[in-house]
N, CA, C and O atoms as a GROMACS GRO file, in nm:
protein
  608
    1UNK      N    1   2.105  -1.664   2.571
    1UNK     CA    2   2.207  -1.569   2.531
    1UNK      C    3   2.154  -1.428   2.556
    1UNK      O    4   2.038  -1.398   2.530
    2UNK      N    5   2.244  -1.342   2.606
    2UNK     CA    6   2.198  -1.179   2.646
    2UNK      C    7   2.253  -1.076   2.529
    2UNK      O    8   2.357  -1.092   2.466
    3UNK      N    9   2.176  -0.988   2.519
    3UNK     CA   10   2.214  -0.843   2.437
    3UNK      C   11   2.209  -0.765   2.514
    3UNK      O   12   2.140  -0.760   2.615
    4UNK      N   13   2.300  -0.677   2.463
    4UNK     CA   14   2.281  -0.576   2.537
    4UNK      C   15   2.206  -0.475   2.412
    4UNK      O   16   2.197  -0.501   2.292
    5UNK      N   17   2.158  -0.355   2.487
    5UNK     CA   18   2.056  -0.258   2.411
    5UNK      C   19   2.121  -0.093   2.473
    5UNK      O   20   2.190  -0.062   2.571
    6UNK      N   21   2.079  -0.040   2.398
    6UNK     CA   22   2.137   0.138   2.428
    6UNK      C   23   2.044   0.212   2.373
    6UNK      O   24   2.048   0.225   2.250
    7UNK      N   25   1.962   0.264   2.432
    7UNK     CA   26   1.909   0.395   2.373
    7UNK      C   27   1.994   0.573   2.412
    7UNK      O   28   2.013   0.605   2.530
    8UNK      N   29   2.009   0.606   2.372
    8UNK     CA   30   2.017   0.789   2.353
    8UNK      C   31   1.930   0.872   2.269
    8UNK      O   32   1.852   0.834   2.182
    9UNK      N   33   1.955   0.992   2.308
    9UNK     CA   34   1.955   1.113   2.243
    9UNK      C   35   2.046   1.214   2.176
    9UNK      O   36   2.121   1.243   2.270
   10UNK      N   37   2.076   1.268   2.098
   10UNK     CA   38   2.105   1.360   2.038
   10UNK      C   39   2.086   1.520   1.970
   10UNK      O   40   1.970   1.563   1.970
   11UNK      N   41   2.183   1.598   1.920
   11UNK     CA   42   2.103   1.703   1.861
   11UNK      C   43   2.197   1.728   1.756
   11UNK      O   44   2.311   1.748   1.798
   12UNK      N   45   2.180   1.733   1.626
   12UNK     CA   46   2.249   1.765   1.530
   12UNK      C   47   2.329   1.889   1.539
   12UNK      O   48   2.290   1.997   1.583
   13UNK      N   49   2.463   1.856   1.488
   13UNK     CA   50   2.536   1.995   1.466
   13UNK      C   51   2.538   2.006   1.323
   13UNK      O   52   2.571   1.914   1.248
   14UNK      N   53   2.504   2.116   1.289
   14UNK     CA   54   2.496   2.142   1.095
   14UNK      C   55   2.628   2.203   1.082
   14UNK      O   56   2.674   2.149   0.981
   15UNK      N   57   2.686   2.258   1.112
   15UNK     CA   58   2.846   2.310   1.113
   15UNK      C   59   2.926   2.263   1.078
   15UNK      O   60   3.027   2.308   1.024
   16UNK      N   61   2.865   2.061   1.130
   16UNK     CA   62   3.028   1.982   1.129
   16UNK      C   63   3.012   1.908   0.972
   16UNK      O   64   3.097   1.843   0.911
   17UNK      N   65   2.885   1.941   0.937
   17UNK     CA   66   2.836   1.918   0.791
   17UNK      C   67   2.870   1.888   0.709
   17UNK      O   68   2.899   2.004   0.678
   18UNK      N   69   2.915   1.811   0.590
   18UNK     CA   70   3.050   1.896   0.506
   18UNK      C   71   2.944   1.857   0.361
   18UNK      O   72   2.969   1.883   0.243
   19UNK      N   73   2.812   1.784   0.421
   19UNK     CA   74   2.644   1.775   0.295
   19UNK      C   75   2.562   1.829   0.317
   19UNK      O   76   2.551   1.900   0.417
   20UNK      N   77   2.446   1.806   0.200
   20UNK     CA   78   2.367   1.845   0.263
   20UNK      C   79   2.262   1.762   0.364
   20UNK      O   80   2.281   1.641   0.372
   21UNK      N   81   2.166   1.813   0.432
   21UNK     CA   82   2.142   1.661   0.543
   21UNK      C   83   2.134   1.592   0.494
   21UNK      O   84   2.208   1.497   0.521
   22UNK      N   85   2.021   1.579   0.363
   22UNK     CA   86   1.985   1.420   0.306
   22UNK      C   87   2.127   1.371   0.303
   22UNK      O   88   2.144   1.272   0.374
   23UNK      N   89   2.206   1.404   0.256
   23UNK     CA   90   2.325   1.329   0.203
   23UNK      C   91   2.350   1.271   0.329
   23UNK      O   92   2.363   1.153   0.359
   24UNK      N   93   2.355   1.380   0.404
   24UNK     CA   94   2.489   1.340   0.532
   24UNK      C   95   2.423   1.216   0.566
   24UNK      O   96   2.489   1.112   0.578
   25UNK      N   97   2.282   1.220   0.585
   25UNK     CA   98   2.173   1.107   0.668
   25UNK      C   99   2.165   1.024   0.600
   25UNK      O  100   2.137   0.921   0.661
   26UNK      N  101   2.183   1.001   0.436
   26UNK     CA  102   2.188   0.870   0.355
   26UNK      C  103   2.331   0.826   0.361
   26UNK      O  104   2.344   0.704   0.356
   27UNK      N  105   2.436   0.892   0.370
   27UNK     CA  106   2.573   0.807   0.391
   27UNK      C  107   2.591   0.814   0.578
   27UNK      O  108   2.708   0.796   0.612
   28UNK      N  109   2.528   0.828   0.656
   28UNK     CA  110   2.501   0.755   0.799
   28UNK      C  111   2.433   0.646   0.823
   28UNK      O  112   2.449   0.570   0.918
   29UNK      N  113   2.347   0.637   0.726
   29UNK     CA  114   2.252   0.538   0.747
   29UNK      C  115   2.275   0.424   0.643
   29UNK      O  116   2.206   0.326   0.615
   30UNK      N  117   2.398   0.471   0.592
   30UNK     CA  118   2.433   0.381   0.486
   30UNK      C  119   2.545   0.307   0.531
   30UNK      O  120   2.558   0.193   0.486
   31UNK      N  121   2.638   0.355   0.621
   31UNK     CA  122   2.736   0.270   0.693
   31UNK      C  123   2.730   0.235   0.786
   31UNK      O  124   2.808   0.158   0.844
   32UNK      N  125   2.611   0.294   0.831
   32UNK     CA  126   2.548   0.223   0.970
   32UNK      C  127   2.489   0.074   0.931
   32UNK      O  128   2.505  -0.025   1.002
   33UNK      N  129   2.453   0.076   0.867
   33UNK     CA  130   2.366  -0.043   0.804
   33UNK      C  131   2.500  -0.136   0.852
   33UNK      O  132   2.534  -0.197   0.953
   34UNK      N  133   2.569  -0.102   0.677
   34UNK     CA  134   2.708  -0.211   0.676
   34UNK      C  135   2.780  -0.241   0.786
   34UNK      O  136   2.822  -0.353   0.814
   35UNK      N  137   2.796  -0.135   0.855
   35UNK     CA  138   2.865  -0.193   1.038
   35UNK      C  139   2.813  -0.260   1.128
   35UNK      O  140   2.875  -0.336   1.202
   36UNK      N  141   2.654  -0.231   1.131
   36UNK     CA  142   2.588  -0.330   1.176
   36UNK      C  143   2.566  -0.447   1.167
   36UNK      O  144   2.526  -0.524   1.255
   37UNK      N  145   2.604  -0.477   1.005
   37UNK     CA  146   2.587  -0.642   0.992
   37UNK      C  147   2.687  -0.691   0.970
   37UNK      O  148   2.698  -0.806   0.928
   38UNK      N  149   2.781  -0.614   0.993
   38UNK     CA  150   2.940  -0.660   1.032
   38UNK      C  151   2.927  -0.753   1.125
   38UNK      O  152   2.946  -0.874   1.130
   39UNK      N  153   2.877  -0.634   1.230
   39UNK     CA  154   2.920  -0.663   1.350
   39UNK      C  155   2.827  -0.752   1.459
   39UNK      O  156   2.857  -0.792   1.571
   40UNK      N  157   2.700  -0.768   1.383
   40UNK     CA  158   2.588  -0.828   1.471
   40UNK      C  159   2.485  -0.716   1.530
   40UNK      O  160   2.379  -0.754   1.580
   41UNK      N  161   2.511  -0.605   1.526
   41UNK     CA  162   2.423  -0.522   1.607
   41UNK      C  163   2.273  -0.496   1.506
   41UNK      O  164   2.263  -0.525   1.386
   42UNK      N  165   2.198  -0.452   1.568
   42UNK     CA  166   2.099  -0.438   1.502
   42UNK      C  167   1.996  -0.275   1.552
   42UNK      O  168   1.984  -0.248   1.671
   43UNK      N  169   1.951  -0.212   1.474
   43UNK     CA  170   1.887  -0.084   1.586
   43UNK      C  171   1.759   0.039   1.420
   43UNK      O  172   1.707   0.048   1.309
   44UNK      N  173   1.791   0.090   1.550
   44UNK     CA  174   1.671   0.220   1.485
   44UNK      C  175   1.708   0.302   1.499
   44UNK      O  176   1.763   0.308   1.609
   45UNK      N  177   1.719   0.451   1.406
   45UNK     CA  178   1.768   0.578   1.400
   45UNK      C  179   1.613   0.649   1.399
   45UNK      O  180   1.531   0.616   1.314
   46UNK      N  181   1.592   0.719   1.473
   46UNK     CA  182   1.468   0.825   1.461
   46UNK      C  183   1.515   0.962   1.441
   46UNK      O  184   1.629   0.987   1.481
   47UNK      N  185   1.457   1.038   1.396
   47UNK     CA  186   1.503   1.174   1.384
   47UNK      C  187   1.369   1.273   1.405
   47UNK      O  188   1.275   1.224   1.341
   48UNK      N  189   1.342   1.359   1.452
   48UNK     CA  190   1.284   1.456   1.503
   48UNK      C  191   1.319   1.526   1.507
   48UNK      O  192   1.385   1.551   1.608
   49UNK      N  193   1.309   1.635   1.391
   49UNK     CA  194   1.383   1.761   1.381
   49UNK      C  195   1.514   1.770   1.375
   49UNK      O  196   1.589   1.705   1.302
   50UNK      N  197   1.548   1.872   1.474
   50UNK     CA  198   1.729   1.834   1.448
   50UNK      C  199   1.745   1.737   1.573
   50UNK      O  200   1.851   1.758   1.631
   51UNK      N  201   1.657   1.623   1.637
   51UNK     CA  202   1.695   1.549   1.740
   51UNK      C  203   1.679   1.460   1.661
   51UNK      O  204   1.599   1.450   1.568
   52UNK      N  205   1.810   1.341   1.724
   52UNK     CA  206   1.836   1.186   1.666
   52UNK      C  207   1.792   1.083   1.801
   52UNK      O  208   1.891   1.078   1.874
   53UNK      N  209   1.711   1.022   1.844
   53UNK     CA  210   1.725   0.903   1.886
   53UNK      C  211   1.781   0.751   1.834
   53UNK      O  212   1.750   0.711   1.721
   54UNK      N  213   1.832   0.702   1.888
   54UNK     CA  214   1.862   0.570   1.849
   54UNK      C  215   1.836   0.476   1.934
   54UNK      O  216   1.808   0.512   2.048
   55UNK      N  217   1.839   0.328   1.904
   55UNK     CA  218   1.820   0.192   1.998
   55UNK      C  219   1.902   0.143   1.938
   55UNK      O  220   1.886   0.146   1.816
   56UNK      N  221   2.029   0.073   1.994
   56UNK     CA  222   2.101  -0.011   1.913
   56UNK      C  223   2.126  -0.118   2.025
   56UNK      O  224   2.144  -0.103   2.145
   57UNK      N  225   2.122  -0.219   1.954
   57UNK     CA  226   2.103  -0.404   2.082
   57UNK      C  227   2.188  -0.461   1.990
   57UNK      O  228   2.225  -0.409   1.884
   58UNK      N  229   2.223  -0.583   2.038
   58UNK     CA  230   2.337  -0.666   1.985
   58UNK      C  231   2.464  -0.705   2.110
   58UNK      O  232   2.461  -0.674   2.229
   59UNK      N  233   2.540  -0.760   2.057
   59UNK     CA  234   2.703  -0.843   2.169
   59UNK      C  235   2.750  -0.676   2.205
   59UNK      O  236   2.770  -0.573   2.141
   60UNK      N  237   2.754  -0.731   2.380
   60UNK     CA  238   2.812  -0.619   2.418
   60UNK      C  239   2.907  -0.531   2.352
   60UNK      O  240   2.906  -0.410   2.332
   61UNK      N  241   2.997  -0.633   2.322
   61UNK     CA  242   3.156  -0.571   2.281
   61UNK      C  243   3.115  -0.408   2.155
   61UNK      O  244   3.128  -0.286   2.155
   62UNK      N  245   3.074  -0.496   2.085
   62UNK     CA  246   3.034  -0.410   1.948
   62UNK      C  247   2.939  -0.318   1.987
   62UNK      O  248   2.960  -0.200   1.959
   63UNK      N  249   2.840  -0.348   2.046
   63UNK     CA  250   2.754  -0.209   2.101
   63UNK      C  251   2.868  -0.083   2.165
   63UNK      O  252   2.864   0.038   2.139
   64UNK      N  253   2.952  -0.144   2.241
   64UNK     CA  254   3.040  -0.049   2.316
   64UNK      C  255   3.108   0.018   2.243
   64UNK      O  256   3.095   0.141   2.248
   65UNK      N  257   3.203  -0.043   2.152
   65UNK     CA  258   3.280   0.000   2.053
   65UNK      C  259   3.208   0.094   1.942
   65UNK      O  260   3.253   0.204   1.907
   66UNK      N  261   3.091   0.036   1.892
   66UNK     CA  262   2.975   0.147   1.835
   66UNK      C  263   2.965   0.288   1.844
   66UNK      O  264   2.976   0.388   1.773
   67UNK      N  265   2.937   0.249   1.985
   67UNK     CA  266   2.895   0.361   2.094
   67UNK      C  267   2.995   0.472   2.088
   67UNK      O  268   2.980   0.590   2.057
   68UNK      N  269   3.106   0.400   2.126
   68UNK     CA  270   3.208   0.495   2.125
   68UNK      C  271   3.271   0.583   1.986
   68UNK      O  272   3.351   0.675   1.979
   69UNK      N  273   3.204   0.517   1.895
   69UNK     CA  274   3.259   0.592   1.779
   69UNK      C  275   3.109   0.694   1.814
   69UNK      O  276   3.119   0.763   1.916
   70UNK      N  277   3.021   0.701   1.763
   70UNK     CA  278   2.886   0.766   1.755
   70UNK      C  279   2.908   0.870   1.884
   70UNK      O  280   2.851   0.978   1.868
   71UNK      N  281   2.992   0.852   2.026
   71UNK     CA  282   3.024   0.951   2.120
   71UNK      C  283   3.127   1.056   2.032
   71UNK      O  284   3.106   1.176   2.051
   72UNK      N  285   3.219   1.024   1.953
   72UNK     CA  286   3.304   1.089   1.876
   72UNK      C  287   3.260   1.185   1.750
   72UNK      O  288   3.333   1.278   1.716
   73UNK      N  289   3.165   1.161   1.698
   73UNK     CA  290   3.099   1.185   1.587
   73UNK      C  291   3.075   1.339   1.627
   73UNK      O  292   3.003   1.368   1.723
   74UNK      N  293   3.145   1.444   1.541
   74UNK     CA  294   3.121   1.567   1.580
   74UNK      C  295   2.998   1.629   1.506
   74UNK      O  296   2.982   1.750   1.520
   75UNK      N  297   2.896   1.547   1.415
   75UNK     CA  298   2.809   1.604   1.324
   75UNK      C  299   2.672   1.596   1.472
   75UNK      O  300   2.568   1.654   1.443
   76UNK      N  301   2.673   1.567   1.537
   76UNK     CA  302   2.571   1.579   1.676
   76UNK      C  303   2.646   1.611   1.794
   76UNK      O  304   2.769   1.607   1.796
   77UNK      N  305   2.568   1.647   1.905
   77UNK     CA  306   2.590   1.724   2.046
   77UNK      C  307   2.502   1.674   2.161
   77UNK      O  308   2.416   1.587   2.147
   78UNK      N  309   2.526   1.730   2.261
   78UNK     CA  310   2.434   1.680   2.385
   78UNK      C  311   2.372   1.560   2.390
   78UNK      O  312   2.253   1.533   2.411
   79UNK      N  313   2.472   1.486   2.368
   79UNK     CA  314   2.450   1.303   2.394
   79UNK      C  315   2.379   1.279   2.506
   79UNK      O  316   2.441   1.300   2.610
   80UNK      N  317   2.272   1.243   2.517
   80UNK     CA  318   2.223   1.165   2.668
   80UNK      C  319   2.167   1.024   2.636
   80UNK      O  320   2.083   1.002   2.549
   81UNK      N  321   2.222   0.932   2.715
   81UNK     CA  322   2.185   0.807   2.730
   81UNK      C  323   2.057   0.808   2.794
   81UNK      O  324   2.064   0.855   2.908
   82UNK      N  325   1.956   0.777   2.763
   82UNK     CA  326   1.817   0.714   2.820
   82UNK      C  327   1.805   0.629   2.867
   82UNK      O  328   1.731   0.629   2.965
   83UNK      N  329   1.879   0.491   2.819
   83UNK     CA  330   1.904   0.388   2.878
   83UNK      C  331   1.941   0.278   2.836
   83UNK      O  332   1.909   0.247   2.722
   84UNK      N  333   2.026   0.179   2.924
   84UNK     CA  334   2.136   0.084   2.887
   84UNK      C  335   2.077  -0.037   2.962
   84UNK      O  336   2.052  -0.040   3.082
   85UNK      N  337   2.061  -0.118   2.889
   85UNK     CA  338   2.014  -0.273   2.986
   85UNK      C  339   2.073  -0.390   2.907
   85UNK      O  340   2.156  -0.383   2.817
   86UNK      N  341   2.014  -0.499   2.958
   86UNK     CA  342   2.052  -0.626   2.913
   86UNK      C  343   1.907  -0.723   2.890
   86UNK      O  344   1.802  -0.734   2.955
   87UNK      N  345   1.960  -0.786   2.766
   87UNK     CA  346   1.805  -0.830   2.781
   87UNK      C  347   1.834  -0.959   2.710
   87UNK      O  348   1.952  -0.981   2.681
   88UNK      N  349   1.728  -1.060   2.673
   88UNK     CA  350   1.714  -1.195   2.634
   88UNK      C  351   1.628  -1.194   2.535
   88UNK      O  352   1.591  -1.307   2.504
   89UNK      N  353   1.584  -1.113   2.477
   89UNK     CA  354   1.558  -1.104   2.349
   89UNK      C  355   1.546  -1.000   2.259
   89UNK      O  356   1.590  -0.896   2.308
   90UNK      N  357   1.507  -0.988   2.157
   90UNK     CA  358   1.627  -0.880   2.017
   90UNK      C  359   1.474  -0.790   2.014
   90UNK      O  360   1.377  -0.863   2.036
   91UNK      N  361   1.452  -0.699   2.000
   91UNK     CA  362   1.343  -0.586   1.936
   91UNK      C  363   1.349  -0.593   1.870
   91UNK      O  364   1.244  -0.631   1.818
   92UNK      N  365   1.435  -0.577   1.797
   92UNK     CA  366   1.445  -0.550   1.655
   92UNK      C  367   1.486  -0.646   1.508
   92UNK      O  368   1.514  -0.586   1.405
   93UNK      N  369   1.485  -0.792   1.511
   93UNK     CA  370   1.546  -0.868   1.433
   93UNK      C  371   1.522  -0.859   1.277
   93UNK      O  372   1.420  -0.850   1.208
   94UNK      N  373   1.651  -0.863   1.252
   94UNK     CA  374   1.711  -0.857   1.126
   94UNK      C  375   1.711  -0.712   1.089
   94UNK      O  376   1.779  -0.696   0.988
   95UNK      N  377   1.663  -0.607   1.133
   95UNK     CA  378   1.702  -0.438   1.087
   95UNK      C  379   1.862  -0.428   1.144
   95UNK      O  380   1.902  -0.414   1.259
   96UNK      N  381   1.925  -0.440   1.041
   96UNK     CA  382   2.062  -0.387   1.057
   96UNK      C  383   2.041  -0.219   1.103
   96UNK      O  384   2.092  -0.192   1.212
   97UNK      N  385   1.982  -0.120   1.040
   97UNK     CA  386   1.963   0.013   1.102
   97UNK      C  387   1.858   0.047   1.018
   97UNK      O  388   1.865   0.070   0.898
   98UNK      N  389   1.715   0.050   1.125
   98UNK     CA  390   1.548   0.099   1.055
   98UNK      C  391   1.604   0.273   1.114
   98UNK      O  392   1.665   0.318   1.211
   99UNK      N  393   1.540   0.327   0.986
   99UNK     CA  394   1.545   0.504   0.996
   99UNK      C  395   1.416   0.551   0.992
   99UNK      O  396   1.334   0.508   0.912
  100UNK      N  397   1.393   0.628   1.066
  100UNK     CA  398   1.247   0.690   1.023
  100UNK      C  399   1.263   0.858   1.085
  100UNK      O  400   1.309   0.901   1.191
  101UNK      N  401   1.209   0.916   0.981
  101UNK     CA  402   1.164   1.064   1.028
  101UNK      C  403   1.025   1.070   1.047
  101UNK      O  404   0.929   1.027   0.984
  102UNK      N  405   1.045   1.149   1.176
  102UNK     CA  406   0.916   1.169   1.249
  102UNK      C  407   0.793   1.239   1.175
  102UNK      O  408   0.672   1.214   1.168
  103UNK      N  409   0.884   1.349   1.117
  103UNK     CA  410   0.836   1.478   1.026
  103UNK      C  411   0.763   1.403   0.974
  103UNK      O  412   0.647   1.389   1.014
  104UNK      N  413   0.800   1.354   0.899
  104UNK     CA  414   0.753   1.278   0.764
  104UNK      C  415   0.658   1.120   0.790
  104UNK      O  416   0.684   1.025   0.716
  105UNK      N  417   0.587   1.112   0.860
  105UNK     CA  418   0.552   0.976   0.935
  105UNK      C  419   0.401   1.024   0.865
  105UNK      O  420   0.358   1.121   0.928
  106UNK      N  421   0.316   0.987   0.761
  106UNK     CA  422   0.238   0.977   0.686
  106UNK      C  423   0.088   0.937   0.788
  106UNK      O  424  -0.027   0.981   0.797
  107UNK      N  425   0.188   0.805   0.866
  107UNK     CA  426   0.143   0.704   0.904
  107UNK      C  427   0.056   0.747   1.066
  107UNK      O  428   0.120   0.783   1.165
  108UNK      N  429  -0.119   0.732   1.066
  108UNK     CA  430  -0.161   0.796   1.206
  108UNK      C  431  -0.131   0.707   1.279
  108UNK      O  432  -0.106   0.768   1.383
  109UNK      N  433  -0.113   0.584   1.302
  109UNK     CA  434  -0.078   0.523   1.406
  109UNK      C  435   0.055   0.595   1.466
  109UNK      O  436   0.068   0.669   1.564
  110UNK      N  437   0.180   0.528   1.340
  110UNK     CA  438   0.312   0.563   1.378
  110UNK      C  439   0.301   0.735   1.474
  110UNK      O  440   0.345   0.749   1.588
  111UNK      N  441   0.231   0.850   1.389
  111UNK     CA  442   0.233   0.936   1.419
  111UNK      C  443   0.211   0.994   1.545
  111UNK      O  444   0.261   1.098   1.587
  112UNK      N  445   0.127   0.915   1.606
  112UNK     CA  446   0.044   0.919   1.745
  112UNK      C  447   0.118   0.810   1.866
  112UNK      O  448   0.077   0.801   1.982
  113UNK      N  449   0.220   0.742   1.816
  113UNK     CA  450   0.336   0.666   1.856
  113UNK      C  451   0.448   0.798   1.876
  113UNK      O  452   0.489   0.845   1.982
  114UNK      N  453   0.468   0.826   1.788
  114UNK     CA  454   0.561   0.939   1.797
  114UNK      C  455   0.544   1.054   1.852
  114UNK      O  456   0.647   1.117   1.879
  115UNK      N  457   0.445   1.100   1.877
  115UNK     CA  458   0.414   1.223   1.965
  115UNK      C  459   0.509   1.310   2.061
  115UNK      O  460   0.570   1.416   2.058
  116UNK      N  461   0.481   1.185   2.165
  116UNK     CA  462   0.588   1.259   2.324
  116UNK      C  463   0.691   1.278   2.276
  116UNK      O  464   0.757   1.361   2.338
  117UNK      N  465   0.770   1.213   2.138
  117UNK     CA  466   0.917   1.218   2.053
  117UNK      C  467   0.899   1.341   2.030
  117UNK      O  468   0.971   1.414   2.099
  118UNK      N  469   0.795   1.418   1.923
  118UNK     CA  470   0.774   1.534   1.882
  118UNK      C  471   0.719   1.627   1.989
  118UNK      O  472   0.746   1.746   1.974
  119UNK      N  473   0.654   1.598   2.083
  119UNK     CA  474   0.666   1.714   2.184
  119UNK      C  475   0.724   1.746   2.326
  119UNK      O  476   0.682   1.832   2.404
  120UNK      N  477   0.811   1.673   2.341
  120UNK     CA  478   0.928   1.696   2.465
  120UNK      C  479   0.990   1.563   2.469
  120UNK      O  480   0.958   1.470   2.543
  121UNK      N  481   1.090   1.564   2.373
  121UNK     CA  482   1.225   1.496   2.319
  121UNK      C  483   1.318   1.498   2.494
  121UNK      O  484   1.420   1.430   2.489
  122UNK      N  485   1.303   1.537   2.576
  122UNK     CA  486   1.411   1.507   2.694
  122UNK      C  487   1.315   1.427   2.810
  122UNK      O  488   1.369   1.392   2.915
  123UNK      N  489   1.188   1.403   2.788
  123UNK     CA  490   1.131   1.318   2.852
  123UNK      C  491   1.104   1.167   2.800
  123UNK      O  492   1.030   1.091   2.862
  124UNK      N  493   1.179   1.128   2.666
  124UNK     CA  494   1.150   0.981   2.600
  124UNK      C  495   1.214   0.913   2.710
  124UNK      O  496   1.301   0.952   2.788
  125UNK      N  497   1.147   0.794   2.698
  125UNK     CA  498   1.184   0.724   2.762
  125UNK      C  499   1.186   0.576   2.664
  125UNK      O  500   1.136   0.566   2.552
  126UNK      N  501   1.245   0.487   2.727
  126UNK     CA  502   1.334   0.347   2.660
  126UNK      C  503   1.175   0.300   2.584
  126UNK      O  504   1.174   0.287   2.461
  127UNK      N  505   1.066   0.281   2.651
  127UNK     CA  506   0.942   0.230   2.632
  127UNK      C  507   0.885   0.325   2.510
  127UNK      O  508   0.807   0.277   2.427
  128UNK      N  509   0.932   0.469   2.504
  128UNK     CA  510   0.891   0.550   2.371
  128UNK      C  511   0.946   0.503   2.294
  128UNK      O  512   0.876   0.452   2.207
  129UNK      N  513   1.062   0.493   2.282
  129UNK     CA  514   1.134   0.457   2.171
  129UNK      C  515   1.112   0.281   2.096
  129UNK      O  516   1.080   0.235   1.986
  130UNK      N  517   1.132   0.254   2.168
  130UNK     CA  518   1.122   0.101   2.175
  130UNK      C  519   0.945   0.136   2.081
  130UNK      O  520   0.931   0.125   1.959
  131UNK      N  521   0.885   0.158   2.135
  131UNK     CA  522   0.726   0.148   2.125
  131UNK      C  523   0.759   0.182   1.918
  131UNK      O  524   0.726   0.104   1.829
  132UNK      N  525   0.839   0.338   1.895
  132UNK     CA  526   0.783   0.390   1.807
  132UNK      C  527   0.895   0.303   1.693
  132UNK      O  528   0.847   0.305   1.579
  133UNK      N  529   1.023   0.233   1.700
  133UNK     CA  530   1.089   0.155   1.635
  133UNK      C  531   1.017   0.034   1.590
  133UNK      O  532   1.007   0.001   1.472
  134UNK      N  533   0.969  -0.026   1.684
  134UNK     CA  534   0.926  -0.163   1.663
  134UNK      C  535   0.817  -0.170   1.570
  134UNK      O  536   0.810  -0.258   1.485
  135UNK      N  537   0.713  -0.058   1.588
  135UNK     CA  538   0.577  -0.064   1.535
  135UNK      C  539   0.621   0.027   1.362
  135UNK      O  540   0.571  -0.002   1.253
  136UNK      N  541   0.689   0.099   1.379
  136UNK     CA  542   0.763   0.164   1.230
  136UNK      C  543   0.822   0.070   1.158
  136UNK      O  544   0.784   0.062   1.041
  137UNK      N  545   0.904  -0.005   1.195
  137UNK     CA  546   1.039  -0.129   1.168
  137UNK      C  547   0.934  -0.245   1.088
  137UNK      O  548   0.935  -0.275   0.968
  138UNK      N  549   0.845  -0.299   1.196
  138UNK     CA  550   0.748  -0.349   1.126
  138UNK      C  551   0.626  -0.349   0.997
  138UNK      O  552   0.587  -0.418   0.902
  139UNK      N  553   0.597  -0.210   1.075
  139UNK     CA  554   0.466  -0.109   0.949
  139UNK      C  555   0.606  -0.139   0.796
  139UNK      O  556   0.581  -0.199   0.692
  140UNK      N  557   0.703  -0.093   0.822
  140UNK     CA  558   0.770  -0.053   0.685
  140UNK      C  559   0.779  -0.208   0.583
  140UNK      O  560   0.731  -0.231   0.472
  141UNK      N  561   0.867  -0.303   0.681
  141UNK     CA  562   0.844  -0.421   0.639
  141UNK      C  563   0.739  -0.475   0.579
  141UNK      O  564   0.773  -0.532   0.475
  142UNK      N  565   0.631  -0.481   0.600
  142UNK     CA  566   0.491  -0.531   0.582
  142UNK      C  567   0.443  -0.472   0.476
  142UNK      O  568   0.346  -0.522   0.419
  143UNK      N  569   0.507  -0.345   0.427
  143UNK     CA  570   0.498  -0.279   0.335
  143UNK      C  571   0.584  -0.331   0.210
  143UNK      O  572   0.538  -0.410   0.128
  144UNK      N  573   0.692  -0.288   0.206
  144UNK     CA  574   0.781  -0.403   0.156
  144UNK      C  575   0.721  -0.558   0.147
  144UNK      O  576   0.756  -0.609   0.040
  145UNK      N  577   0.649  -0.639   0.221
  145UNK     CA  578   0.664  -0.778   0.173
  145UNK      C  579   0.548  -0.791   0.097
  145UNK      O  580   0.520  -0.897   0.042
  146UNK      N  581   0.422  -0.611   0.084
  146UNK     CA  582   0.328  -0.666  -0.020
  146UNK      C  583   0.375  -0.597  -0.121
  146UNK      O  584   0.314  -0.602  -0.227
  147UNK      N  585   0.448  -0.547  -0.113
  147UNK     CA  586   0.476  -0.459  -0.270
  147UNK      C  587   0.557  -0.564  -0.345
  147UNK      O  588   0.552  -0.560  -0.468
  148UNK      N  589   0.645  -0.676  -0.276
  148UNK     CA  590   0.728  -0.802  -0.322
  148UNK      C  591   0.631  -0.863  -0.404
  148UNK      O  592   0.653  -0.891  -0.522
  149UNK      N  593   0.489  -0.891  -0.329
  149UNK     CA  594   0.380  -0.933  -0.389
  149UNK      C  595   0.356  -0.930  -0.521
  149UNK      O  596   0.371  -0.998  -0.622
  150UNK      N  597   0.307  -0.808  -0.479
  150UNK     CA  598   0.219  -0.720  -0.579
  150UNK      C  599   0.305  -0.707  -0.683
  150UNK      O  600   0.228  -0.706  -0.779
  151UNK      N  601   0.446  -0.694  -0.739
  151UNK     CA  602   0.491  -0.716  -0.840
  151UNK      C  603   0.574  -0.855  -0.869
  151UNK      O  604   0.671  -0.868  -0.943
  152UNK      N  605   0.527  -0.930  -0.811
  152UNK     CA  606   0.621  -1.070  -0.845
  152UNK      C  607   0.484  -1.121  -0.984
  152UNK      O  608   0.498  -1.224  -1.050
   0.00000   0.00000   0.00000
């Protein structure tokens, strides 16, 4: 069975605002979630400053339809696709939508993953992204399944 996958770029518009970011970015990332597991898709939101990357994979149909709402979305600008493929297996399984700010990445691995993100955002490429989702998506999880631990 094939997925399809989408990476882009973005740049926040604060204008079209009507929160403040946290808000706006916790109720994006909050119906992103729920649409995602609507719909089957699965992906990663990065943020870098006022730049958004995303990876979103899953059944064509719904990636497209996705897509096309998130092309509509007047709270970001200067959409560029990085890249669109097809593939035979998932990056990302079971993250309905992993978020991570770059800013805020504690983490030296993640951090040093994220770099070329934080220093020339129009040269990422599918393999950056991919690289800094998967290894974040995971780090966070792993985090989560000892803290399950550690207080059960």
């Amino acid at each position: 069975m094939s997925i399809s996958r989408l990476c882009y770029r973005s740049a926040l518009t604060f204008t079209e605002m009507t929160l403040s970011l946290e808000e706006e970015l916790e109720r994006i990332v909050a119906t992103a979630r729920a649409n995602n597991a609507r719909t089957g898709l699965r992906g990663a939101l990065i943020m870098n400053g006022t730049t958004f990357f995303q990876v979103l994979e899953g059944p064509a149909d719904a990636l497209e339809a996705t897509f096309s709402r998130i092309e509509a979305d007047r709270r970001h600008h200067d959409l560029t696709v990085i890249d669109r493929r097809t593939d035979v297996v998932t990056l990302l399984p079971n993250a309905p939508l992993f978020f991570c700010d770059t800013l805020d990445a504690h983490d030296g691995v993640l951090a040093s993953l994220a770099m070329p993100i934080m220093q020339a955002p129009e040269l990422v490429s599918h393999d950056d992204l991919i690289s800094v989702s998967v290894f974040a998506s995971a780090r966070l999880s792993r985090s989560h399944e000892v803290s399950r631990r550690l207080s059960a």
